[in-house]
N, C-alpha and C positions, 0 to 999 in steps of 0.2 A: 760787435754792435754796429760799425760802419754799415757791414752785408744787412744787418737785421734793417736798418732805419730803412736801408734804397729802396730794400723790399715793402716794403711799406709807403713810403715815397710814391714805388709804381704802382702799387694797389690802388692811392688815393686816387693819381693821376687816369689811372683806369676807368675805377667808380662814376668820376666827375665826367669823363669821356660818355659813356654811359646814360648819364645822366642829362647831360646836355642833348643827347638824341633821341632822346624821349623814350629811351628803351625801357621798358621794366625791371624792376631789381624783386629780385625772389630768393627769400632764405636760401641758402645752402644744402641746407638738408635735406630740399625738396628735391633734389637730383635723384636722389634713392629712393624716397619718402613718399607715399602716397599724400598731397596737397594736404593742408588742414581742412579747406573746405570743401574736402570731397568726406571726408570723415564724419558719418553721421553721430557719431558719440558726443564732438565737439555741440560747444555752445552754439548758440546762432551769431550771438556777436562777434564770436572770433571766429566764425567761417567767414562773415564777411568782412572782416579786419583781411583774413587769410586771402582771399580773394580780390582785394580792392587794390591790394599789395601787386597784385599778377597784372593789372587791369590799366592798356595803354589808354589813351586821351578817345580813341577811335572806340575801344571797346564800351567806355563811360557815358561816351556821348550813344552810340547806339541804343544802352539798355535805356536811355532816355525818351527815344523815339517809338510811337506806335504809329504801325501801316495796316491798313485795309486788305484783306485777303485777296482783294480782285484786282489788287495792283501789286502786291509783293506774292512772288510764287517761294515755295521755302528754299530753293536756292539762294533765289535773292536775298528774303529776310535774313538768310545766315550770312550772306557776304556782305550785308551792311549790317549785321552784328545789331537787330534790333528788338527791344527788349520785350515788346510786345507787339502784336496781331489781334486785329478786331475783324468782328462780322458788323457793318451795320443793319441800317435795319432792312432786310430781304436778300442780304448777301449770306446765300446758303449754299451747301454743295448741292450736287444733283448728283444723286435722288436725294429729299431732304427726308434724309432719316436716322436714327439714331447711329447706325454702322458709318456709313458718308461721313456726318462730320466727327467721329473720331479716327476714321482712316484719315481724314484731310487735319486733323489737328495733330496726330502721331506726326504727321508727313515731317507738320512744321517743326517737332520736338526731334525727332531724328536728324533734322540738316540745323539746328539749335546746336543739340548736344555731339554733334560733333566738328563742330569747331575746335579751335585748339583751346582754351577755354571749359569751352560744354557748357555754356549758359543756358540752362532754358528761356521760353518763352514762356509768357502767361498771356493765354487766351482771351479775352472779350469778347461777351455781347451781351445785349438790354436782355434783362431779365424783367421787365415794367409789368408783367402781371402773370408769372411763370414765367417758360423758358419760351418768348414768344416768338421767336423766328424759326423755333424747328417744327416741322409738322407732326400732329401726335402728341407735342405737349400738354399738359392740362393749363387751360388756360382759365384764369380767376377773374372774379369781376379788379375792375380799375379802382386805384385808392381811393379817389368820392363814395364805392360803395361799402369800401373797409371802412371808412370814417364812418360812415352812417351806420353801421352794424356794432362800433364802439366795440368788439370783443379781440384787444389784446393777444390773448390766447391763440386765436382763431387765428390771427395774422404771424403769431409767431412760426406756426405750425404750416404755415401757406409758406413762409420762406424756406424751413425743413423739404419741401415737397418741392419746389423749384431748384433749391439747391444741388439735390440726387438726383433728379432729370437732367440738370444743368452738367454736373457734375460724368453722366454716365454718355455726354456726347464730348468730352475733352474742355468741355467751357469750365475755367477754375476763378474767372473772374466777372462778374454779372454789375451792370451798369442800373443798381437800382440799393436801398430806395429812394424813391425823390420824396423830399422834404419839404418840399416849397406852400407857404402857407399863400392861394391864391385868394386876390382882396377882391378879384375884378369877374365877373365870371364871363366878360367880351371874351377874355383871355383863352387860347386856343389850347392848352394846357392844365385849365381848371381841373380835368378829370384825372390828373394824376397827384393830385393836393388831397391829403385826408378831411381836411376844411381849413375854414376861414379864420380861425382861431388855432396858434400855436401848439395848444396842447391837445390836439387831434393828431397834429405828426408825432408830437412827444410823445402820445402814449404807445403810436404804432409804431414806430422807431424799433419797437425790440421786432421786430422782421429781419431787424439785421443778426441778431443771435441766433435764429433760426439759420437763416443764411449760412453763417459763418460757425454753427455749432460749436460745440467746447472747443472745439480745437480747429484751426485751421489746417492742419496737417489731417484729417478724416478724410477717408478718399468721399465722405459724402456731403463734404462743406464747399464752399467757393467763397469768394472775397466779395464782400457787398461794397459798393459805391456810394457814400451819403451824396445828394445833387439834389440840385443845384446852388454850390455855394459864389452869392447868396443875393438872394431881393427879388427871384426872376418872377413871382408871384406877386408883387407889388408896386409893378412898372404903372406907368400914366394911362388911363385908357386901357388897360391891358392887352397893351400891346406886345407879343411874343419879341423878345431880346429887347424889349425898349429900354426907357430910363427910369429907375425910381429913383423918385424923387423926395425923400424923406429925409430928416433929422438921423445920426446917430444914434441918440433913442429912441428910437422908433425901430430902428434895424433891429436893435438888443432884444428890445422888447417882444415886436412882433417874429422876425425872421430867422431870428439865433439863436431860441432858445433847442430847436429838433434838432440842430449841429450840436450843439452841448449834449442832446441826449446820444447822438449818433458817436459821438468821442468817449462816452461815459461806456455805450454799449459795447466799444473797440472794432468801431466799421476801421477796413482798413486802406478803404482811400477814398478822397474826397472831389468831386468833381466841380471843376469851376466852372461859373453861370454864362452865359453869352451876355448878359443884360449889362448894364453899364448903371452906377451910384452916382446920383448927381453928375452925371454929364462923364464920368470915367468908367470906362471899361475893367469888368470886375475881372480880367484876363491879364493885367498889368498894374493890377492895384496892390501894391506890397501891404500896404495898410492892413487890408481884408484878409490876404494869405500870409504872410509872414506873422504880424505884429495881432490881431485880430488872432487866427484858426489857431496858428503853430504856436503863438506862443502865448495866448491868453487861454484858450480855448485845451492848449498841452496835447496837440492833435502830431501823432506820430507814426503815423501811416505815412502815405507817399498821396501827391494831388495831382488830375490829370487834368489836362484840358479838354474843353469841349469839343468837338468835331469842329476842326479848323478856325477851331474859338481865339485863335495868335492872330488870324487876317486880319479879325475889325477892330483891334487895339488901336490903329490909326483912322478908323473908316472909310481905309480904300480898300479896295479887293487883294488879295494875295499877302504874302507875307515879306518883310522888310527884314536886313540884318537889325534895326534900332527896336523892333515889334519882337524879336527873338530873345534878344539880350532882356529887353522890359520885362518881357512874360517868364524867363526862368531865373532873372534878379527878384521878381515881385515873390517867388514863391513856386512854381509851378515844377514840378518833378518829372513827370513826363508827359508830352505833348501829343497830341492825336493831330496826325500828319497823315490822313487817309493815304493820301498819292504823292504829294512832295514830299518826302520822307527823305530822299537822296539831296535836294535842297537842303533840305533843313538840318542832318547832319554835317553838310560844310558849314553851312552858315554858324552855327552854333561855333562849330571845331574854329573858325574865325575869329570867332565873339572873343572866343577864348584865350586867342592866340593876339587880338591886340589888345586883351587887358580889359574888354565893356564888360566880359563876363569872368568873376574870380574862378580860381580851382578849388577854392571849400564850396562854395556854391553846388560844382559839378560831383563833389566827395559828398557831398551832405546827401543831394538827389539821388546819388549810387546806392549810399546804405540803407535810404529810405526802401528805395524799390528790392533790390537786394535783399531786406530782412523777412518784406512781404512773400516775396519768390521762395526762401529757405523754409519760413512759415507754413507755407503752402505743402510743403515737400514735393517741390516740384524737380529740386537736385537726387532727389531720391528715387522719386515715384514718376518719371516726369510723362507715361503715357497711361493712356486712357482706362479706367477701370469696368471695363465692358459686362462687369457679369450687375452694374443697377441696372440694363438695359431693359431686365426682365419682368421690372416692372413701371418703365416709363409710358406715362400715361393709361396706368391700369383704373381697374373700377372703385380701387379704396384712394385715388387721388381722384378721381372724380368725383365722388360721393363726401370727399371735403369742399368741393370746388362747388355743390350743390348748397351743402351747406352755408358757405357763404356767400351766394345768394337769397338762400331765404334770408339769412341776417340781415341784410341789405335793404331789404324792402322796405320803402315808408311810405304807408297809409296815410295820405290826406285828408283824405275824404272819403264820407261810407254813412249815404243815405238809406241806409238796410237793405243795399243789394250783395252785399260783401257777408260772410264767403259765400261762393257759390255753389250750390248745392250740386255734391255726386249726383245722387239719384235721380232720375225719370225729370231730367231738367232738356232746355234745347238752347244751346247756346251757339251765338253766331259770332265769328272772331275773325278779325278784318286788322288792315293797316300792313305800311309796307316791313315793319319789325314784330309781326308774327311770327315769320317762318323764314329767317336770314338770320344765320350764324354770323355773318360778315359783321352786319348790322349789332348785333348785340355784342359781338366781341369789342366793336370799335375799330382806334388805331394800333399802331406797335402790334399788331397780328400779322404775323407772315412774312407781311411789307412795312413801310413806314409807318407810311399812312392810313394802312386798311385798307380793306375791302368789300363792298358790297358780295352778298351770295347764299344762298342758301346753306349750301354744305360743303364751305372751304374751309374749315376744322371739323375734324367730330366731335360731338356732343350731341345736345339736344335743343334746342330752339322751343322757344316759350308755346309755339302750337304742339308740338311733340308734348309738352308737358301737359298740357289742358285735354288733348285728345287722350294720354295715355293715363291722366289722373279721373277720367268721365267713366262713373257705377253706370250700374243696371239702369234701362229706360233711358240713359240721358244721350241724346244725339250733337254731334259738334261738327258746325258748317263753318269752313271756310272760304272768302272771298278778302282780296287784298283791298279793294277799290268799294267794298261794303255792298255787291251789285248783289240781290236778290234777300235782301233782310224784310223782313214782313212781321206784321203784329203776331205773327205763329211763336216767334221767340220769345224767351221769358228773360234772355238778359242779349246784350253787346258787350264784348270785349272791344275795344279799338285799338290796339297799338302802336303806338307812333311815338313820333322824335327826331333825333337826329341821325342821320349814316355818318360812316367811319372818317376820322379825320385826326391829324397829329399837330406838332409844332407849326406855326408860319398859315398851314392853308387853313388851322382851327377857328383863328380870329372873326370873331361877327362884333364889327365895332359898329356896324349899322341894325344889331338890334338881336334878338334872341327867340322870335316870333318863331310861332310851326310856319311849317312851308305849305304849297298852295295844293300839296294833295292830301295835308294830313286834315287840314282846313275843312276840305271840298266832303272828307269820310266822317268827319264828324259831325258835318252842317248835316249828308246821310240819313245818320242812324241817329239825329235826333229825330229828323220828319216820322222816323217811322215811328217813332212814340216807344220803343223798346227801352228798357231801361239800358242807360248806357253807363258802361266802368271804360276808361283811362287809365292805359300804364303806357308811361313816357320811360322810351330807351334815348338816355342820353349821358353826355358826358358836362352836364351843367342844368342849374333850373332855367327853365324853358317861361317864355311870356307866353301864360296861360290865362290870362286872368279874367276875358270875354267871353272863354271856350267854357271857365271852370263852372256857368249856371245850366250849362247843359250835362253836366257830368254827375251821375248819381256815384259815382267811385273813381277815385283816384289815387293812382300808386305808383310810385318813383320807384325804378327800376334798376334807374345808372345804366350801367353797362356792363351787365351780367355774366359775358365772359361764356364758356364751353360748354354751359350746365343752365340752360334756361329753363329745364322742369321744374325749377327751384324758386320760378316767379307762381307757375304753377300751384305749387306746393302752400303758398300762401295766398293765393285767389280762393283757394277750394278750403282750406280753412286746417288744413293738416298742418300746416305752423303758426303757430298765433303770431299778427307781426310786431316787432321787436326792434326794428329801424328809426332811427330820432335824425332829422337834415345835419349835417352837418355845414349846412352853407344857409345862410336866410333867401329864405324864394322870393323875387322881389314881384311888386305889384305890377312894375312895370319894368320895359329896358332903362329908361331916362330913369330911374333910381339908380342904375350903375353906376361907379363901387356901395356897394350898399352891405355892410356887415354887423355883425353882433353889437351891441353898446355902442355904435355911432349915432341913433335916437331916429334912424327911418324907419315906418312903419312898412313893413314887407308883406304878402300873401300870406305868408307862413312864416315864421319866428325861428331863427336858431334854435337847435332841439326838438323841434313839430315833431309830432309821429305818433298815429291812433293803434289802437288794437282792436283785436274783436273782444275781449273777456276784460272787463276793471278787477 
């Protein structure tokens, strides 16, 4: 019994040895034993009870960390052990093609899983209307034109087709959809709000089941992002990141209810807002993420922060140990650390080491991300499934991407020039959003921000649509500047609006007016007496309402995305349109905020949208 107790005695004194140097302790049985969480039979909970067990302070803090492809090479991401890798917006491999970036995302899962560990990584990037940073993708109109086409279905089926696009270049994780109900339409972001009223995102919310199919483990699902949580649609002035300023009830009401659908649908992580609640930064607001999403809301995903959304928790530049410990006390799971990545897991590993930041805190954020990763089957499956290749960006993902554009359309206005006849007609089609793919796609195409061009994705461009929808007899002249229109025409198209812009450079808080060339083609093609139609490519209602008595037709367009024969399609009368605003058109800019049931009378009324057949 002496012999028995010493030995035990040293066993303890071992363990506690051990233990004090932060070593990991790992069953016994696992010396022989292939791990429990390598064991695909095993639950998911107990792989990663199994795995959490193996997992030093270094290892924990990394899977918390995501870095930017253009600053972590997969060496690096594996030797700081970080748990995810994003593309922003234009960071793509060369050549941007479907082969590129799953060679370059294999790259990062082979120096992942072979660590001593073998954690994968889970991939990132914006999936805001498809898969829109790779070239080839099918690109859809922006959620203002899913709002306004109201069909559910439609948008479920647009996340199924992004997700196996997304899915066949190694991306398992897609930064979309955004939720945010925008009040302001200054706001540089409006075009990615389904509308102004709540339950335009509620109903489109199931984009995320699409996304995320039955199962998260299909090699043809990815992890959808519900974002922006939460308010960034109803800052002051809509200003991008600004302040809202609202009651508590007012948040429930207006901006909570799409998270409620997004938690109900099983999005599996939640993206926090840049924008700041009454004067606080919703990046450090435990209120919002903890007490609020996790545990009102029963939200059991994992939450990231926005693109170095931890800097302006104090609103100075960069990040602070007291901005680290706030933002992963308040709630935050893993942080988007584009390039200080290597800062920020000391700082954390600090935090942690004098106590600002607990170790359930660090455990909790583990198994969150952790259960997503096993879900994913990313410890199983963890490289790319190259044989959807075969049909990314084909003709039956285009020909939905048409389809929702024709849904999209909403008819204003239709002095009986509308539709326009095939046959033995002469139509003249002008403006600088004719025949620019850049132009119609928007932002979040390619680059951030977008691009002005003709033919920087394929698809088809709304003159493509009009030339290729024009019967027998009918002739169709283009000119962008409207130069050679004459009484010989029986109609004018003009197309005009906005060019491509995203977050920060979208803001027009001095006004929403056309600009001085879309002005100069319309003041044009009235002189010439031709009856003239209006389709406005934009990503907000436009101040139209001096232009609107010169307009025999008008048709809101949004931002139709890779398939503009589809605006066509309902010029010519081959879809009857079906489009209702999802935003109230205001009379003027000085109406800004101007929405549903606030008692302004607007141009057009929440729900507008004519047809050609009663």
């Amino acid at each position: 019994m002496p012999l028995l107790r010493t030995k035990r005695s040293l066993r303890t004194a071992v363990l506690a040895g051990l233990l004090l140097s932060g070593t990991t302790l790992v069953p016994m049985a696992s010396a022989s034993a292939t791990p429990l969480y390598k064991d695909s039979r095993a639950s998911v909970a107990d792989r990663v009870t199994d795995l959490m067990a193996r997992m030093t302070l270094d290892d924990k803090v990394g899977q918390m960390t995501e870095g930017e492809r253009g600053a972590a090479t997969p060496a690096q991401s594996a030797a700081a052990r970080l748990g995810s890798i994003l593309s922003g917006g234009g960071s793509t491999p060369s050549p941007n093609t479907p082969a590129a970036w799953a060679d370059m995302i294999d790259a990062y899962q082979r120096a992942a899983t072979s660590t001593g560990l073998g954690i994968p990584i889970v991939y990132g990037s914006d999936t805001v209307h498809g898969h829109n940073n790779a070239y080839g993708a099918t690109i859809f109109p922006h959620n203002i034109g899913l709002g306004a086409a109201n069909d559910p279905a439609l948008v479920r089926q647009i996340g199924v087709i992004t997700a196996r696009e997304s899915a066949a270049t190694g991306v398992k994780w897609g930064f979309a959809p955004c939720l945010c109900v925008a009040r302001d339409d200054r706001w540089g972001r409006t075009y990615e709000s389904f509308g102004e009223v709540p339950a335009n995102a509620v109903a489109n919310s199931v984009v995320i089941e699409g996304l995320q199919g039955s199962s998260l483990g299909n090699t043809t699902s990815i992890m959808a992002t519900a974002k922006h949580f939460i308010g960034d649609g109803g800052t002051t002035g809509g200003v991008d990141q600004g302040n809202t300023q609202i009651g508590l009830d007012e948040l429930r009401r207006i901006h909570l209810p799409p998270f409620q659908a997004a938690v109900a649908h099983g999005v599996g992580s939640v993206m926090i807002s840049f924008n700041s609640w009454n004067g606080v930064k919703d990046h450090g607001n435990k209120f919002l993420i903890t007490d609020l999403l996790k545990g009102e809301l029963g939200f059991s995903g994992y939450v990231i922060s926005d693109w170095n959304g931890i800097d302006q928790i104090d609103g100075q530049s960069g990040f602070t140990a007291a901005e680290v410990s706030q933002a992963v006390n308040a709630g935050i799971d893993m942080v988007m650390v584009p390039n200080d990545y290597l800062k920020f897991i000391s700082t954390l590993k600090a935090e942690v080491g004098n106590g600002h930041v607990p170790m359930s805190r660090i455990d909790d954020a583990n198994r969150r991300i952790l259960t997503k990763k096993f879900e994913l089957g990313l410890f199983d499956h963890p490289y790319t499934d190259r044989s959807l290749q075969q049909d990314f960006g084909s003709a039956a993902h285009h020909a939905l991407a048409r389809q929702a554009v024709r849904e999209s359309q909403v008819l204003l206005k239709n002095d009986g020039v509308l539709p326009l006849a095939k046959d033995n007609n002469k139509i003249f089609v002008a403006g600088k959003n004719a025949n620019d793919m850049g132009n119609q796609a928007g932002g979040w195409t390619l680059t951030w921000q977008g691009q002005s061009g003709a033919r920087v994705i394929p698809g088809t461009t709304i003159l493509d649509g009009i030339k290729a929808g024009a019967g027998k007899g009918t002739v169709v002249t283009y000119d962008r500047a409207g130069n050679g229109i004459g009484a010989g025409y029986q109609v004018a198209v003009a197309v005009v609006g906005e060019t491509p812009y995203a977050e920060g450079q979208g803001d027009r808080p001095n006004g929403l007016g056309l600009d001085a060339e879309d002005l100069a083609l319309i003041g044009k093609l009235k002189a010439s007496g031709v009856p003239l139609v209006v389709v406005t490519v934009s990503g907000r209602p436009l101040d139209i309402a001096a232009q609107l008595p010169s307009m025999r037709g008008l048709v809101a367009a949004w931002l139709p995305g890779s398939e503009g024969a589809g605006v066509a399609d309902v010029l010519y009368g081959d879809y009857n349109p079906t489009g209702k605003l999802s935003f109230t058109w205001p009379n003027s800019s000085s109406q800004e905020p101007i929405n549903d049931g606030d008692g302004k009378q607007g141009l057009f009324p929440y729900g507008a949208g004519l047809s050609y057949r009663r």
